[in-house]
TORBA-24554 format. One record per residue: residue number from 1; residue in three letters; x, y, z of N, C-alpha, C in turn. Coordinates in steps of 0.2 Angstrom, whole numbers. Atoms other than C-alpha are relative to their C-alpha. Example, Ala and Ser with C-alpha at 12.3 -4.5 7.8 and 13.67 -1.06 7.14 Angstrom:
<atoms>
    k    r   n_c1   n_c2   n_c3  ca_c1  ca_c2  ca_c3   c_c1   c_c2   c_c3
    1  ALA      4     -6      0     62    -22     39      4      6      0
    2  SER     -4     -6     -1     68     -5     36     -4      5      3
</atoms>
This chain:
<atoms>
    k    r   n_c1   n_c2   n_c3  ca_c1  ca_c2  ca_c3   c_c1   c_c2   c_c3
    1  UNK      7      0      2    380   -222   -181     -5      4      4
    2  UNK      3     -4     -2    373   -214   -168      1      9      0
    3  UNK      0     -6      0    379   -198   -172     -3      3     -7
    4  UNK      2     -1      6    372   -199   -188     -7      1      3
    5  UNK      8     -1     -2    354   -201   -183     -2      4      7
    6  UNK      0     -7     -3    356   -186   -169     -1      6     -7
    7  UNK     -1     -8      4    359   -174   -184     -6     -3     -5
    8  UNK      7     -1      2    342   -181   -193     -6      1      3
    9  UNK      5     -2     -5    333   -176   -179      0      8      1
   10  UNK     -1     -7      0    328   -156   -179     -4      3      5
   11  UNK      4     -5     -7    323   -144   -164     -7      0     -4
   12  UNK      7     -1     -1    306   -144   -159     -1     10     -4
   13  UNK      2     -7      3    297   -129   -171     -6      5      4
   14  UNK      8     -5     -4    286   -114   -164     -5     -4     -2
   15  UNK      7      4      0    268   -119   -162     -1      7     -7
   16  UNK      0     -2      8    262   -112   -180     -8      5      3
   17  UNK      6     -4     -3    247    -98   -177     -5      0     -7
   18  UNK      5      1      9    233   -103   -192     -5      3      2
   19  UNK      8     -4     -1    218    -94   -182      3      8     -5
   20  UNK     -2     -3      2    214    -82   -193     -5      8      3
   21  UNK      0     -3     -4    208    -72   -177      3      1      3
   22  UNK     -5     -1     -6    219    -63   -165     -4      0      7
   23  UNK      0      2     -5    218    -69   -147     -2      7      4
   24  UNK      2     -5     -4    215    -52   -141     -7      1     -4
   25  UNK      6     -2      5    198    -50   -154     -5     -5      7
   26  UNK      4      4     -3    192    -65   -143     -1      2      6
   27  UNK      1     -1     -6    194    -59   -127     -6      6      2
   28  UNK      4     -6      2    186    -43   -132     -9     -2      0
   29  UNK      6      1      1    172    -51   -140     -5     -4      7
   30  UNK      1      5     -8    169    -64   -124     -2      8      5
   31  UNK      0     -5     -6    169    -47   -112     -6      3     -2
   32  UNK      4     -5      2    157    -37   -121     -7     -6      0
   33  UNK      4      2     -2    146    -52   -123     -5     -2      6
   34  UNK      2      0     -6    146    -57   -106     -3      5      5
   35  UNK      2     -4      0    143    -40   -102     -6      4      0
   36  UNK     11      1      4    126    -38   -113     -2     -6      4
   37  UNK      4      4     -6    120    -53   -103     -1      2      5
   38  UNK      0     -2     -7    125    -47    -87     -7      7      0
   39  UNK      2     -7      1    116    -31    -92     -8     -3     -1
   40  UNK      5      4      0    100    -40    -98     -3     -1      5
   41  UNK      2      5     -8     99    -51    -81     -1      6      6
   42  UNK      1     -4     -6    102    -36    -70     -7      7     -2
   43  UNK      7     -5      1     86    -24    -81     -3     -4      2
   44  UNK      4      6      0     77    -39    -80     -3      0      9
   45  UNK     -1      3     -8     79    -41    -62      0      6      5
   46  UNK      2     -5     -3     78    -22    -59     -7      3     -3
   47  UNK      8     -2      4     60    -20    -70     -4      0      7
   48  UNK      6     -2     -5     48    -12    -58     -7     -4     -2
   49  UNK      3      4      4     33    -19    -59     -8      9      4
   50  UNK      4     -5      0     18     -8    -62     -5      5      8
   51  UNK      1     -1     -9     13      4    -44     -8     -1     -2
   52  UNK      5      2     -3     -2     -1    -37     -4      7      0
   53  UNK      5     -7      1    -16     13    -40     -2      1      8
   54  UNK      2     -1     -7    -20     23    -24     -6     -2      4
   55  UNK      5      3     -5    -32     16    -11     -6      6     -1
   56  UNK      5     -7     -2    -49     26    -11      0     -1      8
   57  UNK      1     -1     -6    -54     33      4     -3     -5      4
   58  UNK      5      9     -2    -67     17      6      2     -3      4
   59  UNK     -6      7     -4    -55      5      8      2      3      4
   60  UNK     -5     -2     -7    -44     15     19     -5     -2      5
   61  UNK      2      2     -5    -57     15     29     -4     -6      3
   62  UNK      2      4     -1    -65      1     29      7     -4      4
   63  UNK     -6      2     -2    -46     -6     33      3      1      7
   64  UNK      0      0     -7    -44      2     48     -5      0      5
   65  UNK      6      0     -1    -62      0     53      1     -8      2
   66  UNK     -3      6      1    -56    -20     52      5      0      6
   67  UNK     -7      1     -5    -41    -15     60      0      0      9
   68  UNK      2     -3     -7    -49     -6     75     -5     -6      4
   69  UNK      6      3     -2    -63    -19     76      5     -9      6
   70  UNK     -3      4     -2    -49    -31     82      5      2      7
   71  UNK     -3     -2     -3    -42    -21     95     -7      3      5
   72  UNK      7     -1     -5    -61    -18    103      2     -3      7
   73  UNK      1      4     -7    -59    -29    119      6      3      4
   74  UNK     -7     -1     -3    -41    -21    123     -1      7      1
   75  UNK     -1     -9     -2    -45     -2    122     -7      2      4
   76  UNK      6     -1     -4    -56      7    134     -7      5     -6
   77  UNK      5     -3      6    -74     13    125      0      7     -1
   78  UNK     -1     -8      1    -69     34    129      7     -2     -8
   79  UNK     -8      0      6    -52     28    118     -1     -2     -7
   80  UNK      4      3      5    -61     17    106     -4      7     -4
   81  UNK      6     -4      3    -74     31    102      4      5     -3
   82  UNK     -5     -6      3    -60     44     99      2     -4     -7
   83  UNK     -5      5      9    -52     31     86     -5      0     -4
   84  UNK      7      1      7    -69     27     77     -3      6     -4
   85  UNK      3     -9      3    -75     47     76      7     -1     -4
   86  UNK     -3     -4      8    -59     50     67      2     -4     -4
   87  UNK      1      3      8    -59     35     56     -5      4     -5
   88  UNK      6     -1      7    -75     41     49      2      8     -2
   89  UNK      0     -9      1    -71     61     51      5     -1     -4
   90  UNK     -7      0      7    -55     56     39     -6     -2     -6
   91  UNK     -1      2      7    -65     45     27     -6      6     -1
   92  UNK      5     -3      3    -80     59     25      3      5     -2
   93  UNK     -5     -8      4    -66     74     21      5     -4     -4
   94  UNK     -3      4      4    -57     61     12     -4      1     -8
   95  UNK      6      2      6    -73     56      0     -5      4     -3
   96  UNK      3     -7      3    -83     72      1      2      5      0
   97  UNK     -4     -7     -2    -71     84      5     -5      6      5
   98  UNK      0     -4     -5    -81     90     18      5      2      6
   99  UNK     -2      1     -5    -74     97     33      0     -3      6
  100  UNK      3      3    -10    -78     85     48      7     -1      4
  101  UNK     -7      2     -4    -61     84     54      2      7      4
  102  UNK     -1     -8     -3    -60    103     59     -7      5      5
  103  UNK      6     -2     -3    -78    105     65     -4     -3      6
  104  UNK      3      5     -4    -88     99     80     -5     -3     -2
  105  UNK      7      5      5   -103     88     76     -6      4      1
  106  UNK      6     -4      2   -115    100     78      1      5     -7
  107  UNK     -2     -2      4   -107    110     67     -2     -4     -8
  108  UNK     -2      7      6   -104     95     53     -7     -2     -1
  109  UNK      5      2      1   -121     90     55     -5      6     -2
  110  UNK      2     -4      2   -128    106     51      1      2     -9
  111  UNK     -3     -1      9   -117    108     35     -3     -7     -4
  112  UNK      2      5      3   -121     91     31     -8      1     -2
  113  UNK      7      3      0   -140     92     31     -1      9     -4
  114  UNK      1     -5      6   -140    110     20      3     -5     -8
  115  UNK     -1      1      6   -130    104      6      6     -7      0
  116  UNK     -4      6     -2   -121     87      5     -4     -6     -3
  117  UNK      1      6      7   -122     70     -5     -1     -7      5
  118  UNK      3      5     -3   -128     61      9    -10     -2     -1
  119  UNK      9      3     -1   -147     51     10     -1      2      5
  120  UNK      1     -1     -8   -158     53     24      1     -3      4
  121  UNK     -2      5     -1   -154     38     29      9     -1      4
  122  UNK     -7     -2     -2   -134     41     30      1      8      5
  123  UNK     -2     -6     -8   -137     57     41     -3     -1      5
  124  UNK      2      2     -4   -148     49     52      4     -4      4
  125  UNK     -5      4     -2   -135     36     55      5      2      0
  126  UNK     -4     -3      0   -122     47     54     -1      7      7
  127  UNK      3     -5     -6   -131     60     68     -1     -5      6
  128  UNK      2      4     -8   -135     45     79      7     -1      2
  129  UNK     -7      0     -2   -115     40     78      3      4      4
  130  UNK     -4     -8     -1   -107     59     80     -6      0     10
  131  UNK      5     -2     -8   -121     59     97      4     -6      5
  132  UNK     -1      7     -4   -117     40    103     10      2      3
  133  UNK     -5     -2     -3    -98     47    102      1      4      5
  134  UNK      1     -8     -6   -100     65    110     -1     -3      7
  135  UNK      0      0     -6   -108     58    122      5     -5      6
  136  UNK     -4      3     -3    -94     45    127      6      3      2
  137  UNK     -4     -3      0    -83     59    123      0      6      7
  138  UNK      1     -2     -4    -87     71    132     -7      0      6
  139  UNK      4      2     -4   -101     67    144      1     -4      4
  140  UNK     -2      2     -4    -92     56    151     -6     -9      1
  141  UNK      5      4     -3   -104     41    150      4     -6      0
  142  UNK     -7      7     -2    -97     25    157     -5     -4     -5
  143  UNK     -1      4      5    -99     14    141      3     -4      2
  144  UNK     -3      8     -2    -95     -5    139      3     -1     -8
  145  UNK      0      2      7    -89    -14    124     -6     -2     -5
  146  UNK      2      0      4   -104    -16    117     -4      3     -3
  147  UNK      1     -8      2   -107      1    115      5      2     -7
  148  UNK     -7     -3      5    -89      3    106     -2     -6     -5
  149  UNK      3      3      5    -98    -13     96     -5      2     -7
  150  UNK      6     -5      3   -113     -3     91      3      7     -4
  151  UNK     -7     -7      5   -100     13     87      2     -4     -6
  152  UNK     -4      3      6    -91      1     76     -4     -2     -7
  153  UNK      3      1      4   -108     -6     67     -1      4     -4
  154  UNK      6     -8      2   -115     13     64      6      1     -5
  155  UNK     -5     -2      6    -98     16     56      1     -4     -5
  156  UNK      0      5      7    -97      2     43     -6      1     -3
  157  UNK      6     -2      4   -114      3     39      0      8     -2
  158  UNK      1     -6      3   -112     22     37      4     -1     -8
  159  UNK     -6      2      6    -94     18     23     -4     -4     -4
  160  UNK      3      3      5   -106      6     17     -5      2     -6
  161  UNK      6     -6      3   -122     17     15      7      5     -7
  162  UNK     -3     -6      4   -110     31      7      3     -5     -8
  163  UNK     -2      5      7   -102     16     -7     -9     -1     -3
  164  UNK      5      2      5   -120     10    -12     -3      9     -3
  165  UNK      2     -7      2   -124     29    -14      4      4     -5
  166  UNK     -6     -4      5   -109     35    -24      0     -4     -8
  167  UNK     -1      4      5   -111     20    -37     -5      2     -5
</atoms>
């Protein structure tokens, strides 16, 4: 009897394949997907973000004007006055394209007071600066910091003067 009911029993059958996709379409399809994701994520992710419009001359200067006003008490006022004259001597060949960077302050103040988009006002304070420097520069004058304070005043208030006048 037992041999009888071994032969009604039949090998285990192949597993039957009813997808009516093949197993390579899926993988396929899965790669590419994952791929356009990834691709997505990584634009996404490398999207610049719009550049910052260049600084006017202004700001620069007012910036390091700031910058230098923090560093008063630690630099000597001969060294201070050099740094402050070529703040301004940048931003006025920056903004007016004059030459004050190339020229002595006699010179610059001559050009300046012929033809130039300054007030009376801003040459005035601009000529007392270019004098208060010179003389710390070369004359040798023993100056304190509240000298290099007064430099630093004439100069913001010049950059100031020049913005209400340019508006």
């Amino acid at each position: 009897m037992s041999i009888l009911i071994a032969e009604e029993f039949h090998d285990i059958a192949q597993p039957v394949d009813y997808s009516l996709i093949p197993p390579w379409l899926v993988f396929v399809v899965a790669f590419v997907a994952l791929s356009l994701v990834g691709l997505v994520v990584w634009l996404f992710a490398r999207r610049r973000k719009p550049p910052l419009p260049p600084k006017l001359p202004r700001e620069i200067a007012f910036e390091e004007l700031e910058q230098i006003r923090r560093e008063i008490s630690k630099m000597s006022p001969y060294r201070f006055s050099i740094r402050v004259s070529d703040i301004l001597r940048r931003y006025v060949t920056q903004q007016y394209g004059l030459p004050a960077i190339r020229q002595t302050s006699i010179e610059f103040l001559t050009a300046a007071t012929k033809a130039s988009p300054f007030s009376t006002e801003e040459k005035l304070l601009l000529e007392d600066f270019l004098n208060r420097c010179d003389l710390i520069k070369f004359a040798r004058y023993e100056a304190t910091t509240s000298d290099s304070e007064l430099l630093l005043e004439e100069a913001i208030r010049f950059v100031q003067g020049g913005q209400l006048a340019t508006v």
